[in-house]
N, C-alpha and C positions, 0 to 999 in steps of 0.2 A: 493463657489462651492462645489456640494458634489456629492459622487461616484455616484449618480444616475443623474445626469448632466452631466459625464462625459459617463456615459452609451447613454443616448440620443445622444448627441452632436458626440461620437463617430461612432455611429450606432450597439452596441453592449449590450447584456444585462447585465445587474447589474453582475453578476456571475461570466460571463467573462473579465470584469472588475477586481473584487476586483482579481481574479488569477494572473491578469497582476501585479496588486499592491501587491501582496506578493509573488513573482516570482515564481508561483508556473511552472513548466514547461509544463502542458500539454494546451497548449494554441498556438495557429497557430504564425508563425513569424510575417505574414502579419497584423494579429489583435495587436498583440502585440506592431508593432511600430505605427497602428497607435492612438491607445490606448495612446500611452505616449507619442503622437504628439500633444495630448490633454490637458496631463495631462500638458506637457512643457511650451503648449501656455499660459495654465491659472496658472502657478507656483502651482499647488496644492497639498499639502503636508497634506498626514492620519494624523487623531488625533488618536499618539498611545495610548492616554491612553482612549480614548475610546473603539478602538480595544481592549486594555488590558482587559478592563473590561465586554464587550461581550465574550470575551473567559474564562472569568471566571463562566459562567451561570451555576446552580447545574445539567442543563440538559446537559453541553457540555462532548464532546467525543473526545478522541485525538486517531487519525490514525495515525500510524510509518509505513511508507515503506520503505523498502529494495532498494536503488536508484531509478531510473527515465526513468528506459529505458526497461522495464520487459510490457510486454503486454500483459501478465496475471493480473499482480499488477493494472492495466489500467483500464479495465476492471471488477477487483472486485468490486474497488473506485465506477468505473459508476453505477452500482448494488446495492452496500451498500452504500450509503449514501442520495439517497433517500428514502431508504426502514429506515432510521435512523431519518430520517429529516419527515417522514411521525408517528413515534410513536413518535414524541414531542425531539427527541434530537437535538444537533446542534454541528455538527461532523467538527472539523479542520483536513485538514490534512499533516503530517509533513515528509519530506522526507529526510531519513537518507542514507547517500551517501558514507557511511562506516568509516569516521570518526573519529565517534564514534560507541563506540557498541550500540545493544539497551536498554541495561538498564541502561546507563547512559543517553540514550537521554530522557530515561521513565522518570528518577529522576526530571532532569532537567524541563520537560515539566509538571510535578506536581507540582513541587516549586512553578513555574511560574503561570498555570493555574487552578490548581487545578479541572483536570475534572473529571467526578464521572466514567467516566473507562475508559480504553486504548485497542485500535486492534493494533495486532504485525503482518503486512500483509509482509512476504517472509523474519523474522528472520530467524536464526537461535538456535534451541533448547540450543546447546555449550551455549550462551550468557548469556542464565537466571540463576541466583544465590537467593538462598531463601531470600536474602534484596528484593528483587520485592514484598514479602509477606506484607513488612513494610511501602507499599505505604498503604496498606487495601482501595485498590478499585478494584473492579473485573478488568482482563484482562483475554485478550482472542487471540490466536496465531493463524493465518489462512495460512494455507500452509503446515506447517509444525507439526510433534507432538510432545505433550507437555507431555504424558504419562510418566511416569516412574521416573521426576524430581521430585517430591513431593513439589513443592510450590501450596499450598492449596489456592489463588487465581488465579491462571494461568490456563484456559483451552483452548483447541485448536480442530481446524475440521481440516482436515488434508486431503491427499489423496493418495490413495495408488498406487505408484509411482511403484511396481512391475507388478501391477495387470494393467496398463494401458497402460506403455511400453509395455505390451503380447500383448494386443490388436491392439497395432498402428502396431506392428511386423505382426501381423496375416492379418491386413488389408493390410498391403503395400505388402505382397506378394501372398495376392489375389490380388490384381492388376497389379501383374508381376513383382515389383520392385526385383531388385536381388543386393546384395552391399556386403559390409565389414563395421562391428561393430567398429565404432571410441572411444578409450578412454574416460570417460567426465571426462569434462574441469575443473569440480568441484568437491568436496566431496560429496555436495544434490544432486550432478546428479547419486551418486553410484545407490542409490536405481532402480532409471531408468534401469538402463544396465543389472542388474541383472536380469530385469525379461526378457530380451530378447533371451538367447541365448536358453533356453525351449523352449518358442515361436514359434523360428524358428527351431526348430528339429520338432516339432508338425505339422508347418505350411508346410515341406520337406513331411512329412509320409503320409499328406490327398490328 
């Protein structure tokens, strides 16, 4: 039996499949059991080392996310990794649930895989230390920025967390909302909050 047997027989496609089979989590409960109602009936066990040795391809790409519950992180995945899988690469992706930090999950998944770059989707910048440079394969940090560390493979698209909070600030009280600013929860929420309280002295005045 093979994963595309178990895709038919399931009712599900190949894709959805092999997630159930390397537990990736964004996958429905209800597919999920009965995905491995499948797998149960026919005892079917991956050949890892042929998995090993597809994830070694000179095209392959290793994605790090920031845990499993972020619905931004969701939604990049869904965007970038066709847009990856259409210029010829073949993107795993590996979800880091804090653990470990990411640059030892980076090491790690080099050792292992050897893919010719790595996305660092909702790091944090603290993390990187110039051994990242000693992998010598491009990386690239999305969410957050990467400025100012001077590791000369590491670059990042980022967004600007002051200038965005303005606007959500501006739009909620054009729409009447009226509240009190709560603490964040996090450090990477600072940026956020800072640009609100401007915001709403601007959005008081007009």
């Amino acid at each position: 039996m093979t994963i595309k047997d178990i895709a038919r027989e399931s009712g599900y496609a190949v894709g959805t499949v092999s997630r159930v089979l390397n537990n990736n989590p964004r996958v429905s409960e209800d597919a999920r059991r009965k995905i491995l109602a499948v797998v149960a009936q026919h005892g079917y066990q991956p050949n890892a080392n042929a998995k090993h040795l597809k994830q070694q391809v000179p095209e392959g790409l290793a994605l790090i996310v920031k845990g499993t519950q972020n619905a931004l992180f969701a939604d990049l995945l869904d965007k970038l990794q066709p847009c990856l899988e259409a210029r010829g690469y073949t993107p795993t992706v590996y979800y880091n649930n804090g653990s470990t930090d990411e640059l030892a999950c980076a090491q790690t998944i080099f050792a292992e895989r050897r893919p010719c770059g790595l996305f660092f989707i909702g790091a944090h910048p603290q993390c990187f230390t110039p051994a990242l440079a000693s992998l010598g394969i491009p990386c690239l940090l999305l969410t957050n920025n990467a400025a100012g560390l001077g590791i000369e493979n590491l670059s990042s698209v980022s967004v600007d967390d002051r200038a965005a909070a303005a606007v959500m600030i501006e739009q909620l009280y054009a729409k009447g909302h009226r509240g009190q600013l709560a603490p964040p929860p996090e450090p990477a929420a600072a940026g956020r909050l800072s640009g609100c309280p401007a915001a709403a002295r601007r959005a008081v005045r007009l």
